[in-house]
C-alpha positions as a Python dict, from the first residue, in 0.01 Angstrom:
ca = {
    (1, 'X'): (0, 0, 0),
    (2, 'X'): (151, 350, -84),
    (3, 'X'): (-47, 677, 51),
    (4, 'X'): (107, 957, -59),
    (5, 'X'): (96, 1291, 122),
    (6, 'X'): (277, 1612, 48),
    (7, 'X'): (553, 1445, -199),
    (8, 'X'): (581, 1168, 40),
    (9, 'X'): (459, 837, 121),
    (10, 'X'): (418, 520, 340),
    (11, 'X'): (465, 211, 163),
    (12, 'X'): (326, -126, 408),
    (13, 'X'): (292, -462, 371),
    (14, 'X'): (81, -738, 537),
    (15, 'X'): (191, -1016, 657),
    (16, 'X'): (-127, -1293, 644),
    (17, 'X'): (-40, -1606, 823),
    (18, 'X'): (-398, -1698, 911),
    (19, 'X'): (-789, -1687, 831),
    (20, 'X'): (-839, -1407, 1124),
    (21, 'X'): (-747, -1165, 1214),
    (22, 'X'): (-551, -1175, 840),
    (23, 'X'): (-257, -1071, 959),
    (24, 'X'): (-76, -1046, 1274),
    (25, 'X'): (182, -778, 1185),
    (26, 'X'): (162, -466, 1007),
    (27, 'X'): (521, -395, 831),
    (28, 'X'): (584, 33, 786),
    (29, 'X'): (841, 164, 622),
    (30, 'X'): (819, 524, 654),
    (31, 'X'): (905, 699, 313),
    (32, 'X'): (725, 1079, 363),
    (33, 'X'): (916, 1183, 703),
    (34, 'X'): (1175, 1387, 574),
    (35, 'X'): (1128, 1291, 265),
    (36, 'X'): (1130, 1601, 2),
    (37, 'X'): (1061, 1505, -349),
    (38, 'X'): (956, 1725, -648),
    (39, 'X'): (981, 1690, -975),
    (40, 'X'): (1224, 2012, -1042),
    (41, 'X'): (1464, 1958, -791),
    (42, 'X'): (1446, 1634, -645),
    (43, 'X'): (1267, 1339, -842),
    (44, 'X'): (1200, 1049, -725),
    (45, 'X'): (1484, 773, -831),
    (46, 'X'): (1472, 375, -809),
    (47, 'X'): (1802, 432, -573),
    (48, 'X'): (1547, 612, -332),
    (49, 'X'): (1401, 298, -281),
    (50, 'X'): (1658, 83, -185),
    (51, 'X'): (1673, 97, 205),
    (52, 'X'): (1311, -39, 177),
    (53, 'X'): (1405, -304, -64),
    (54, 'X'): (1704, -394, 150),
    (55, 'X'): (1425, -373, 476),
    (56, 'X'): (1125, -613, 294),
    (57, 'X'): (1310, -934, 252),
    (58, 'X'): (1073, -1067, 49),
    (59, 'X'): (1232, -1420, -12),
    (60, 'X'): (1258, -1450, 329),
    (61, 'X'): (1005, -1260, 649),
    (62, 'X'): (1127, -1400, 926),
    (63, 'X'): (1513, -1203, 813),
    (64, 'X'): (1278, -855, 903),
    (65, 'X'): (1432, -623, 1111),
    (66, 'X'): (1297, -300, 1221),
    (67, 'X'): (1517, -41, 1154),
    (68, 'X'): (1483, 360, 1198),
    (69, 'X'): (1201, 381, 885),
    (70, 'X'): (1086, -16, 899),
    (71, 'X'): (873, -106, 1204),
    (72, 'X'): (612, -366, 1238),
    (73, 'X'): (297, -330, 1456),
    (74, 'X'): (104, -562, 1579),
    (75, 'X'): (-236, -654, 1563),
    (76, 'X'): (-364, -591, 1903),
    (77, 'X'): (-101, -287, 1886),
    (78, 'X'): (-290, -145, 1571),
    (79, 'X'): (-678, -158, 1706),
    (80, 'X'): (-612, -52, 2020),
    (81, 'X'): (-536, 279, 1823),
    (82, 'X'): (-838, 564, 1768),
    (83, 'X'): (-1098, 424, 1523),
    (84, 'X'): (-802, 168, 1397),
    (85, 'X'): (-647, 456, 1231),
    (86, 'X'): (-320, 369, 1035),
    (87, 'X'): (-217, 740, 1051),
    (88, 'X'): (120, 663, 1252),
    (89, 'X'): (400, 864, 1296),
    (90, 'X'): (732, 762, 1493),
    (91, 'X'): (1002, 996, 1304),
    (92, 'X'): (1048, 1344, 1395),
    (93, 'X'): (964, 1552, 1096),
    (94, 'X'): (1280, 1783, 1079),
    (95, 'X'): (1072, 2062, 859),
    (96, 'X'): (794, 2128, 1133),
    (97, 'X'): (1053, 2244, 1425),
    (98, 'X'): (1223, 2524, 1213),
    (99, 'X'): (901, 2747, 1096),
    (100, 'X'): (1120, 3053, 1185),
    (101, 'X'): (1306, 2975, 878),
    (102, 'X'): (1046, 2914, 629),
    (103, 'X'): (1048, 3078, 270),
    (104, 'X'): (848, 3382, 202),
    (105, 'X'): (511, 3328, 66),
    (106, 'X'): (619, 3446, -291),
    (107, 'X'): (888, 3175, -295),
    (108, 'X'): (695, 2920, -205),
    (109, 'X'): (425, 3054, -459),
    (110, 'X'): (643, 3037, -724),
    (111, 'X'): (803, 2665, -624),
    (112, 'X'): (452, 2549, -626),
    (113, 'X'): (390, 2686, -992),
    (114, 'X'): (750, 2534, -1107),
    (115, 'X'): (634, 2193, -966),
    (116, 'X'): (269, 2233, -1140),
    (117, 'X'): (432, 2359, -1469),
    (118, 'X'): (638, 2056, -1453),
    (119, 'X'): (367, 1799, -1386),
    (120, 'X'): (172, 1963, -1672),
    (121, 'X'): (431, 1950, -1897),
    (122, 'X'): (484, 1561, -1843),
    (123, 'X'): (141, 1462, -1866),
    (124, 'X'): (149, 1672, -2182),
    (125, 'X'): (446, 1471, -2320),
    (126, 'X'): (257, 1132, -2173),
    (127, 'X'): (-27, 1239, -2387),
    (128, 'X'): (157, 1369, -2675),
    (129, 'X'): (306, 981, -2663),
    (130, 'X'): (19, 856, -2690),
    (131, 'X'): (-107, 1001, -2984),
    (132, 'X'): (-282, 1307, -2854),
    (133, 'X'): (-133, 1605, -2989),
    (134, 'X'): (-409, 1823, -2917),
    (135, 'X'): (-358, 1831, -2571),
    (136, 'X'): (65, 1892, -2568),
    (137, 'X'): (-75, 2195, -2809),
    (138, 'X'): (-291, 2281, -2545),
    (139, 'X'): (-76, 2276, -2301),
    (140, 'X'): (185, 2490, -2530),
    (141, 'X'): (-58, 2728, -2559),
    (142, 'X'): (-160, 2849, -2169),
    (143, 'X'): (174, 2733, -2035),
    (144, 'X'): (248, 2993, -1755),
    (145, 'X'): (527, 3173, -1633),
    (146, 'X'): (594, 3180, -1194),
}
């Protein structure tokens, strides 16, 4: 499962051993926490992935160790929680403690319009690949400027 929020995400696996509960552990590897991708400055690469290849074992389960990003959570553990919420957090998010700091509002106006312009601009070539050159014309034609 991969829930993305904010450029991040949370990739998790279940581990079903038996008919109920389905699983008895919850495996989280915990890929949004300090995690800044964008697609300007930092896209996401298949080396980005590696310390949660390296975690999953997934010849082998019983080799899984928890590490700093990879924990697993137990069944009991997991609906003792608030409505069985999965929303769980155990890394300090480095960004939040340093709001002094932030950007101005213009700058992070104008990072947000890079990163849209971006997206648009791949989809367009996506589309374009496809066949659809309408659309990268389209696109051409209202592309803005930050």
């Amino acid at each position: 499962m991969v829930v993305v929020e904010g450029g991040g995400g949370l990739l998790a696996h279940y581990d079903r051993q038996r008919p109920w509960p389905w699983t008895q552990k919850l495996w989280i590897y915990d890929f949004r926490t300090n995690q800044n991708f964008t697609l300007k400055t930092r896209q996401l690469t298949r080396a980005d992935l590696d310390d949660f290849v390296g975690c999953y074992h997934a010849d082998d389960r019983a080799a899984r160790q928890e590490t700093e990003r990879f924990r697993a959570f137990d069944y009991e553990e997991l609906v003792a929680r608030n409505k069985t919420s999965l929303d769980i957090f155990w890394l300090r998010d480095e960004s939040l403690e340093d709001t002094e700091n932030l950007p101005a509002p213009e700058v992070i106006a104008a990072e947000i319009v890079e990163d849209l312009q971006a997206a648009l601009e791949q989809f367009a070539a996506v589309a374009a690949a496809l066949g659809n050159s309408e659309v990268e014309e389209r696109v051409s034609a209202t592309a803005f400027e930050a």
